[in-house]
Phi, psi and omega in degrees: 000129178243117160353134174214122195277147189295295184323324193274322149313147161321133162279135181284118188322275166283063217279351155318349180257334194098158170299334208287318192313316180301334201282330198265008159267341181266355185267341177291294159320284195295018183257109197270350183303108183298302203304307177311307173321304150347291187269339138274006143299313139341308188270319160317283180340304214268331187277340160322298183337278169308337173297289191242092189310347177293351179273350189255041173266175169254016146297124181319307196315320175279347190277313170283353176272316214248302162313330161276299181308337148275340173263023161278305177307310196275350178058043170037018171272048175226168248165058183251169169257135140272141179289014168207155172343119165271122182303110175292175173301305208293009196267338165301310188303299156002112177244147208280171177258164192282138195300163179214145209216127183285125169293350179300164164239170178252116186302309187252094181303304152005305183259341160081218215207012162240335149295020167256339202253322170268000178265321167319306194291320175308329186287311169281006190300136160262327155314092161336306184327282159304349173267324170276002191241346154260017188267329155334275184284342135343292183290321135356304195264300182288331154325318168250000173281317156334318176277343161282339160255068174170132183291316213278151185288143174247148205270182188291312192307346180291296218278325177273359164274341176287310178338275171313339181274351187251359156235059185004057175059023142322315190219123149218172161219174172304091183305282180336304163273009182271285211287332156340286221261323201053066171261331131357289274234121181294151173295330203290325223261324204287316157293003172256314152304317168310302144325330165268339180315279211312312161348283215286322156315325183304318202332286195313326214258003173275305179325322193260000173241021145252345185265005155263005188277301197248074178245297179297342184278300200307314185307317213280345185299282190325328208278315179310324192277337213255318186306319178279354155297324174269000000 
């Protein structure tokens, strides 16, 4: 019995299918019967399917995708009816097309490139109404997108000059009445002052039971020191 090594073997087209799936496209091509070819072009297909189950939808896309991949295995040499377009050779050749990258840069990385994109829309905005209430929630979003890269709080007057500097004093509001309402001001940012007030209050209120602890040590000290005295 003699050994037979993969090095030795036809190279395999398609290695996501196996060598047996190639052997039964080379046994298929030999088949002079057109209807048996028919029908066992089919019966591959569907065993494609199953090999690589992401394939085994009923979507046409995946199914004409599997159909091409045999007559890729066949070296575009079968003699079959497929129900979609048979795939020329030059479709191997085929180089994907090039990605194209918006030239634009982003003035505030920080706030990123979907607030510039929402500032646009603000912009066209007609409704006073709706325009202030979307510069409202604008400052909202660059507020806390500030606080995730950065400890320190950024004031309303910052936040409503980039707003103008990125829709070129396009969008304003009343600074005065932002700051009255705190509409600027994030949940985020609301729940961090909170949490330091509640700090600071604890602070105070373990300072004030320890300096009455030893307030009371010192009086129970004397009271102590005066009985042995006696």
């Amino acid at each position: 019995m003699s050994l037979e090594y993969n090095t030795q073997r036809p190279h395999l087209t398609l290695r996501e299918y196996g060598r047996n799936v190639q052997n039964l496209v080379k046994h298929l091509k030999a088949t002079d019967d057109k209807e048996k070819r028919n029908k066992y072009a089919a019966l591959i297909v569907e065993l494609m399917k199953m090999i690589n189950p992401e394939f085994s939808k009923d979507a046409s896309e995946y199914t004409q995708k599997v159909w091409d991949d045999l007559f890729i295995i066949s070296k575009f040499d079968l003699d079959v009816e497929s129900p979609f377009p048979i795939p020329e050779s030059t479709i191997l050749d085929r180089k994907p097309d090039r990605m194209r990258y918006q030239a634009n840069e982003i003035k505030f990385r920080h706030y990123g490139r979907n607030i510039e994109i929402l500032i646009s829309n603000a912009i066209a905005l007609e409704d006073p109404e709706e325009k202030e209430a979307a510069i409202v929630a604008i400052g909202k979003l660059m507020k806390s997108f500030y606080l995730t890269w950065n400890r320190d709080n950024i004031e309303d007057e910052q936040v409503l000059k980039n707003i103008k500097q990125l829709s070129k004093d396009q969008l304003d509001i009343d600074i005065e009445k932002v700051k009255a309402n705190g509409l600027f001001d994030s949940s985020e940012r609301k729940e961090r002052s909170f949490d330091n007030n509640r700090g600071q209050h604890q602070g105070q209120n373990q300072n004030r039971n320890r300096n009455s602890n030893n307030k009371g040590g010192k009086r129970n000290f004397s009271n102590k020191r005066r009985r042995n005295n006696n």
